[in-house]
Each structure stands twice: as structure tokens, then as C-alpha cells.
N, C-alpha and C positions, 0 to 999 in steps of 0.2 A: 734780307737786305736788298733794298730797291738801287740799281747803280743811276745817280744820276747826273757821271760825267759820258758816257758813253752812249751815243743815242744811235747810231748810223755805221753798223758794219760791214766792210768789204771782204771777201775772200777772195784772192786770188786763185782761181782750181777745184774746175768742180767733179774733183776724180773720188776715189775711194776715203778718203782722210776728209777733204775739205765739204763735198755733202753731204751727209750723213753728221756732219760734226756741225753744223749751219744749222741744219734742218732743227737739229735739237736744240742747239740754241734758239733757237725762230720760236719754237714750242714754249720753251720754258721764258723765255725772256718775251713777249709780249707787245713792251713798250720798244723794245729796240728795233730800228728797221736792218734786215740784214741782205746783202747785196753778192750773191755767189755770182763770180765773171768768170768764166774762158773764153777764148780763140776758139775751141772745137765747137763751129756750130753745131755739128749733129749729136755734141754729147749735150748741150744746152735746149736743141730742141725734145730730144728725150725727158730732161728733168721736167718739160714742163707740157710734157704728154700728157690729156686728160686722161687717158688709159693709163693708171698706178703701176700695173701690173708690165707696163711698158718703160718704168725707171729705170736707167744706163748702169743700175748696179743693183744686183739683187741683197738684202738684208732682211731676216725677219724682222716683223715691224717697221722697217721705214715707209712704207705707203702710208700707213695710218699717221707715221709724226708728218710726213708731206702734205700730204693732206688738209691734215687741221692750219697747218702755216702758211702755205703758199698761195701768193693773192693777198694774205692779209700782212705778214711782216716779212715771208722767206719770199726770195726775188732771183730767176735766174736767167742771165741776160750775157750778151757780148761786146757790151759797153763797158771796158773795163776805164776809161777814161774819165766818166761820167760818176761811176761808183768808187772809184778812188778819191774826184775833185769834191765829195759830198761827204768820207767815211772819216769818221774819229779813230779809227782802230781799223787798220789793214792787216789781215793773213794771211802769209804765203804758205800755199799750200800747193804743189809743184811736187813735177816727180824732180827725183835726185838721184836717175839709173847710176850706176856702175861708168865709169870710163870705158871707151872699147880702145882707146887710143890715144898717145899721148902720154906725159909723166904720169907713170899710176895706172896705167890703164891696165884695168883688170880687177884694179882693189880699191882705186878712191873715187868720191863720188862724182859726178860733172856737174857741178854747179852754173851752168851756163843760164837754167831756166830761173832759179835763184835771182841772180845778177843783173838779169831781165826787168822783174820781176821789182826789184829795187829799186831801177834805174824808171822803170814806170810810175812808181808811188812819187818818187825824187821828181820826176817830173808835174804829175798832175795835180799833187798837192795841194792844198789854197792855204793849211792851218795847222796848228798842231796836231800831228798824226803819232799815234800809237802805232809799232810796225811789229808783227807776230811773227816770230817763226812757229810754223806747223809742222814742216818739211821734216824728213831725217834727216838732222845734217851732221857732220863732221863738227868736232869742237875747234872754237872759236870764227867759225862762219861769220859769227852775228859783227865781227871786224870789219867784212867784206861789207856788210850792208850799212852798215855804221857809216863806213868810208865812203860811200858812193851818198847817201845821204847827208855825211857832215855836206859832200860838196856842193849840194844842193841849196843846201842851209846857208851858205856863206854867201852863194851868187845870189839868194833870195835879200840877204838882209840890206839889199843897196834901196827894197820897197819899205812903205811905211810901216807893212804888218809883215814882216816875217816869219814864213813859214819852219815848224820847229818838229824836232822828232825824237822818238824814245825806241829802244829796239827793246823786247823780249822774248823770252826762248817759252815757250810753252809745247812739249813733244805730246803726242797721242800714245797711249796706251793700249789702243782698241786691237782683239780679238775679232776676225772678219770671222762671221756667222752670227758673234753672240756682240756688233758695235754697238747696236742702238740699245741692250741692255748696259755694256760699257760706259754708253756716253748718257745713260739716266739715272746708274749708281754707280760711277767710277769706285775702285777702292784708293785713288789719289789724283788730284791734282798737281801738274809740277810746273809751278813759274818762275823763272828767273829770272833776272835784270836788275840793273844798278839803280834806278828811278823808283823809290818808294809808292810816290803815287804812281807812277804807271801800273807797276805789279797790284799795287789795290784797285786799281781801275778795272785790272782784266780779272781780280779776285772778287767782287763783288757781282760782275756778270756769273761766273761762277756760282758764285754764292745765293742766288733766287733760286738753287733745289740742291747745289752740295752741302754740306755740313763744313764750318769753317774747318775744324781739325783736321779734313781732309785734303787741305787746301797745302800745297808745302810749296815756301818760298827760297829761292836758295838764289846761290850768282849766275850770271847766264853762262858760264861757263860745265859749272857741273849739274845744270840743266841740258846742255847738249851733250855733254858725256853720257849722263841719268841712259838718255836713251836708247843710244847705242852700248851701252852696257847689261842692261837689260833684257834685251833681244838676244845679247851673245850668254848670257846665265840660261834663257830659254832655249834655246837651239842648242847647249852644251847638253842639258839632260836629255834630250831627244835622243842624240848621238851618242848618249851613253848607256839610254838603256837599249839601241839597236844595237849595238854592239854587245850588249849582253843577251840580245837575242839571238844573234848566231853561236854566240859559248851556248845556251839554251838547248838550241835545235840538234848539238852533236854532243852534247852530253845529259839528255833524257830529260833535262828538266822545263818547266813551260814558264814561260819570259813573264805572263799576266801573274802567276803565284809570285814569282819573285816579287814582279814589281808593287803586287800589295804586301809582300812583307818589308820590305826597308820601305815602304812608304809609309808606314802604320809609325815609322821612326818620327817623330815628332822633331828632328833634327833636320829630317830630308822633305815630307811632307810629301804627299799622293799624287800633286802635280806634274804635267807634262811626264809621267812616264810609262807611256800608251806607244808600246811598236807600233811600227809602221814602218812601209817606203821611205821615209827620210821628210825632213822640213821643207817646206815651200812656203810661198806668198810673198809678195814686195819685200818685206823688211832683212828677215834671218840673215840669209845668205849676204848680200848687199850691206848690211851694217858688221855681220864678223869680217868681210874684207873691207870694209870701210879701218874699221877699226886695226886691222893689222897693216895697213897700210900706214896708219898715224903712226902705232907702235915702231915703227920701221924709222920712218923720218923722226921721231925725238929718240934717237940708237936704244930702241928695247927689242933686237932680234929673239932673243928668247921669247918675252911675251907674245911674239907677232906669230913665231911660231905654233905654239901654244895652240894658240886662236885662230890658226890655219888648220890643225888638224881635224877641228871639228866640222868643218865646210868638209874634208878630206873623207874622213867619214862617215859622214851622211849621203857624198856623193860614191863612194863604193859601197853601201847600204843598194842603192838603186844598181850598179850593174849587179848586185852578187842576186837579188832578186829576178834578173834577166837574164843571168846565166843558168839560175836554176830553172825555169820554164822553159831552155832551149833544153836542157840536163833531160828534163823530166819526159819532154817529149822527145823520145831517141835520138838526142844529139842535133835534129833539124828540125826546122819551120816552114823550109818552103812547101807552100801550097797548101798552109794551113792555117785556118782561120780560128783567132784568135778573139775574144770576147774582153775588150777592155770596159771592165764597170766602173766610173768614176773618173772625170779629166778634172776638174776641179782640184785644187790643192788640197782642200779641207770643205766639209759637208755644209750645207746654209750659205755658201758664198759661192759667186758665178767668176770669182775669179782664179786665174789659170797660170800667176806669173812665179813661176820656177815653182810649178807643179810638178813631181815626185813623177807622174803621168808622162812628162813630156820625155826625157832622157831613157824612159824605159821604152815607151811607144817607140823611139830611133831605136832604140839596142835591135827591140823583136821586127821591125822594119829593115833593119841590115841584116839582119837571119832570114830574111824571104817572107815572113808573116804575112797574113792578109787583116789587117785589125777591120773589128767592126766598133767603135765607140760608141759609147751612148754613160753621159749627163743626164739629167734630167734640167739642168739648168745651163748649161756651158751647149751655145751654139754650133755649128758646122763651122762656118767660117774664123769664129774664136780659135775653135782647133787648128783649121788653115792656118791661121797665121802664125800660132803657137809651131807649125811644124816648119814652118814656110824658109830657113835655112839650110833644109835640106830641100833638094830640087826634086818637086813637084811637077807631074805632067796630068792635064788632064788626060783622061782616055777619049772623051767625047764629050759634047757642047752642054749637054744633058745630066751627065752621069755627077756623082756624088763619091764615085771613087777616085783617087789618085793612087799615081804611079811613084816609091818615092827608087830613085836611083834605078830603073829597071830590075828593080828587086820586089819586096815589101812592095805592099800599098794599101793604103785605108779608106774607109768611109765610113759617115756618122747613120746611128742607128736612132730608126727613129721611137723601138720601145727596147727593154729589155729583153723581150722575148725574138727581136729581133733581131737583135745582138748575140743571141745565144743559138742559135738556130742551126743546125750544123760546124758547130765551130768544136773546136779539136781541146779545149783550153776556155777557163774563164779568169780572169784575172779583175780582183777587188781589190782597185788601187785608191777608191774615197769612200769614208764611212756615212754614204746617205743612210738614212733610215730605212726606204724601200728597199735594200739589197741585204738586212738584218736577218727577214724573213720569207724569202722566197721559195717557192711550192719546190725543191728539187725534185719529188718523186714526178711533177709534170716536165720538169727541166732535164732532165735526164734522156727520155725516150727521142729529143729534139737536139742533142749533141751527137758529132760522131765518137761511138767508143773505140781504144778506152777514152775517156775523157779525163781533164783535169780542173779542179777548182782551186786556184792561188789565192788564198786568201791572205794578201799583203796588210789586211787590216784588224783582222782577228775580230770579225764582226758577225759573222754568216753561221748557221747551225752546224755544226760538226757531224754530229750525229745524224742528223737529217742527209746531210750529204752522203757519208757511208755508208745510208739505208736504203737510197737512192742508184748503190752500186756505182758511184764516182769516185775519183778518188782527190784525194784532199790533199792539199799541204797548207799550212798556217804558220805566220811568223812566230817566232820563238819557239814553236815548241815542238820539243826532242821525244814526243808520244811515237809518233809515227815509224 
């Protein structure tokens, strides 16, 4: 189905959600021009780096759909005045952090870039405009934007053509590693809003590679709930099967068996119940406190509750993991270097935000550690600034190590093996590929013994390790 009310797209945000989600649209839709805008010059001069491999967010696949679209329909620029006064269909696609202060602060979201964001469309508008949420938001947002747009609408209609608007909730579903497969064969699309043709406007863009059945229309209301419900279903199984990772580890049995036998239950299903260090990445954490936070304000203490503990839990997942590596290593770390494999929240994606990595690197940083990091994809200064409210001293104008609190300090390594190189300890807090199958018998001889390998991802050879005369620990399991 070819759309042919919708010719000229804007995105507001050209972050993690909004390209990546463009780009494929740019791909698959052909006829339509699409116009990705931010303020961040140097994330807009990035997107449009002849060097692919120099894109401001790494994803498998997305150089290839950049590629074939940009230049020809995908457009990324910081005119967002020019690309809004031209677009049938605006998307806000904005981050939506957490409050750090203020009513809420702590659990509800700041819609300040939101409101912006609105109050920009409300402004430059020429015509009827289609307005998308992309954004995580809190239920009933699409009010706030509604509201600042009726106003718009009103002070317009004193002209001969009056400019008119339609708000819908459309959330993202995307898994960061596997988006651009996400966003080629979603298993749903979710549109809400009260305007029948609006929602077929934005279902027929859709529709040039989804299959209509997957297409689900609903009110824009439990379209914004959809989302943040979803995230919190996901992040609950996480926290539930760490937690039966540590029952696991002190009473003999191994967390992977379990979790393929009640997954084989066709009731619970194999998904998401892979121990690990705990949830990370934009959404998890940030949507279950978004979400108890609402629960709170419409009086469902209970529920909010509920839905607090699983944030609770994931975040004593990570210290019980950094108590164990100071455990393991006689009680202390100073003056002991430490091999952290993996800053990255999760493997295929170069992003770091409320990475499993972060809260652990402070814990073995306030025990004296000397971390040596190494990514394969997550930069030095990424990590900087990931560590960067803990006070950081350089040592010299040169060096690449920091001081954090006259204690700990870290620097980024520039291979694995340099990472591991005299270090006391190796800790597997992302499941790259390259760290699945590494030579221990050469790895071995280049650590100080005894040595340790944490393997917080239950990904590295076991055996291999113990052959290697190292010693091992692995989540969940109570072998040891």
C-alpha cells in the first residue's frame, strides 16, 4: 500500500530511537522525503560522515540502510525550522531522562524537551501537521502537546488557511543491537490516536513492508501506557531470573538449567531469562520509575511498590557481584588491577546509559582497584563521562588514566590483551562475541596469580579456564 497523504517527514532527534527509525523508513518508503533535525551539530555532522563506519551510533546494519537513503530521501540537518515549515508528519523523538529534581524527581520523566519540541512544530508550522510521539513518555503526555498545539491552532485561525493538527502515540519497540532487524520485521506496530485518518496515514507508511495484521491501532492512551508496560514485563523477568541466580549459586544448582526448564514451559517462554549483571540501556530502569511514579499519583501505593522492587533488585544484582570480586580477592583491591571486559550495557550496541558496567566500575573504584576497560566499541571518553560524577583527576596532560577519589583509578585499554596483562582479576560484564572464545591457556601466563575470572555473563569457556589453572566464578551457578 503506497501512502499518498504523507510526502515530507520531520524528526525531531537524531539520537538512538529517532535514526535508526528514519533511516528505515527513508529505505523502505522511497517516495517520501524525510528530514531528521537536532541542535547537536556534532551528532548531525557525524550522521552525515562520508566514513559509515564513523555513524554517532553503532547498530548492525545501519550503514548499509544509510547508505542506500541518504542524499536520495534521508536528510540530516539543523534546520529544524525549515524541516518542520515543509513536514506533513512531525516526530518527536527526544530524550525523556528521569527528573533529577523537582516534583518527581527521581521517578518521573522531564518532559521539558518534549514541550519544546511542541511549542517548535506550534510554531513553524504552515499546514496540517500530523504530530508523533516517538519519545518514552508517561500516559497521557499527548494532553500536554495537544494543549500547546490547540493554542496554536486558535491564534492561527485569525489567517485564511489555518494551520491544523492531529497528535498520535506511536512507541518503538526496538532491542539496541538487533534495531535495524526490529525496525525491518517488527513483530508489531502500535498506533494510537483519536483521528481515524491520521492513524491510517501513519499505518500506510507502515504498511510499504509491514503486513497490515501487524499493524495494532488502539487510543493514544493505551498506546503510552503499551510502552512503558512493556519495558516493566521485560526488566521483571531479568530481576527474576538474577535472583534465582543467586538461590543457584548457594544451593548447587546452575541458573542456565533452570532457566531452560521453566522456559521450555510454553506458559513462560525462553525469553529474556539470561543472568547477568542486571538491566541497563535508556528505557528499563527510567520507564519502571516512570511508571511508579504515576502509580503513586493515581493512590496505587501497592502497585508502585511492586514495580519498585524490580529496579531494587537489579540494582543489588550489581553491588552483590562487586562484593563478590573484593570477597574473592582477600577482602581488598588496592593496588590491584582489574580487567573490566565490556562497558556497553548489551553486546552490538555502543551504548553505555545505565550500563550494569557503570555502578560496578564505582563499587571496585572505591575498593582501591586500578580498572583497565576495554569495549571494542564504547570509547575512552564515553567511559569519562559515564564515570564523570565521581571526581576524576587527571594524573598528567598525556596519560589516559584517572584518579577517581584518591583511591581507584582507571584507563581505557586499547586491546583485550591489554586489558589483561598483569591484572589480579578479569571481569565479563558484556556479552561481545570476541570474549566467548579467548585463548586462556595464552591469557593465563600474562595475569598475576592467583588470578580470577568473573564471569558475570555466563559466556567464556569454563573448562578452558580451569585448564588454564585460573579460577572461575560464573553467575548462577552453585558448581563451584
Amino acid at each position: 500500500m503506497v501512502s499518498t497523504c504523507i510526502q515530507n517527514i520531520c524528526c525531531i532527534g537524531a539520537g538512538y530511537v529517532g535514526g535508526p527509525t528514519m533511516a528505515v523508513i527513508a529505505d523502505r518508503c522511497p517516495n517520501i522525503q524525510v528530514n531528521v533535525v537536532d541542535l547537536n551539530e556534532s551528532r548531525i555532522k557525524d550522521w552525515n560522515n562520508s566514513d559509515l563506519s564513523k555513524l554517532p551510533i553503532y547498530e548492525p546494519g545501519l550503514d548499509e540502510v544509510v547508505e542506500r537513503a541518504r542524499g536520495r530521501n534521508l536528510h540530516f540537518s539543523t534546520n529544524v525550522k525549515s524541516a518542520i515549515e515543509n513536514a506533513d508528519m512531525v516526530f518527536i523523538s527526544v530524550n525523556t531522562p528521569t527528573k533529577s529534581k523537582g516534583v518527581g524527581a527521581g521517578k518521573a520523566s522531564d518532559l521539558r524537551w518534549v514541550e519544546a519540541c511542541a511549542r517548535e512544530v506550534a510554531k513553524y508550522s504552515k499546514k496540517h501537521t500530523i504530530v508523533v510521539e516517538k519519545s518514552t513518555l508517561p500516559v497521557r503526555t499527548a494532553e500536554v502537546i495537544k494543549s500547546i498545539l490547540s493554542s496554536a491552532q486558535k491564534e492561527d485561525n485569525k489567517h485564511d488557511e489555518p494551520k491544523t493538527f492531529e497528535v498520535l502515540s506511536n512507541p518503538e519497540f526496538l532491542a539496541e543491537g538487533t534495531a535495524i532487524k526490529d525496525l525491518e520485521n517488527p513483530d508489531r506496530i502500535l498506533i494510537g490516536g483519536e483521528n481515524i485518518s491520521a492513524v491510517e496515514a501513519l499505518a500506510q507508511i507502515y504498511g510499504q513492508w509491514v503486513p497490515n495484521e501487524n499493524i495494532l491501532r488502539t487510543n493514544l492512551w493505551s498506546s503510552e501506557l503499551s510502552k512503558l508496560t512493556a519495558n516493566a514485563f521485560l526488566a521483571q523477568r531479568i530481576s527474576s531470573i538474577n535472583s534465582v541466580s543467586a538461590l543457584c549459586e548457594v544451593t548447587g544448582a546452575d541458573v542456565n538449567e533452570v532457566a531452560k526448564a521453566i522456559g521450555t514451559d510454553t506458559r513462560i517462554g525462553s525469553k529474556f531469562l539470561k543472568s547477568g549483571p542486571g538491566f541497563g540501556g535508556s528505557c528499563f530502569k527510567k520507564d519502571i520509575l516512570n511508571l511508579t511514579y504515576l502509580c503513586r499519583h493515581f493512590g496505587l501505593p501497592e502497585v508502585a511498590e511492586y514495580w519498585e522492587n524490580v529496579v531494587k533488585l537489579n540494582d543489588w544484582q550489581q553491588e552483590r557481584i562487586a562484593r563478590l570480586v573484593v570477597q574473592k580477592l582477600f577482602g581488598t583491591l588496592a593496588g590491584k588491577k582489574i580487567s573490566l571486559l565490556g562497558f556497553a550495557f548489551k553486546a552490538n550496541t555502543n551504548d553505555t546509559r545505565e550500563s550494569p558496567a557503570i555502578m560496578i566500575a564505582k563499587r571496585l573504584l572505591e575498593e582501591g582497584a586500578e580498572l583497565a576497560i576495554y569495549d571494542p566499541k564504547v570509547e575512552g571518553y564515553q567511559i569519562k563521562s559515564c564515570l564523570s560524577d565521581t571526581t576524576l583527576n587527571v594524573n598528567n596532560a598525556n596519560s589516559n588514566k584517572y584518579t577517581v577519589n584518591n583511591d581507584g583509578r582507571w584507563g581505557s585499554a586499547e586491546d583485550i590483551y591489554s586489558s589483561l596483562k598483569g591484572a589480579d582479576a578479569a571481569l565479563i560484564l558484556t556479552e561481545w562475541e570476541e570474549f566467548k572464545n579467548l585463548n586462556w591457556s595464552e591469557i593465563a601466563p600474562i595475569m598475576r596469580q592467583p588470578a580470577w575470572i568473573f564471569d558475570a555473563r555466563a559466556i567464556a569457556n569454563q573448562e578452558a579456564i580451569k585448564a588454564a589453572g585460573l579460577n572461575i566464578w560464573r553467575v548462577g551457578d552453585g558448581s563451584e
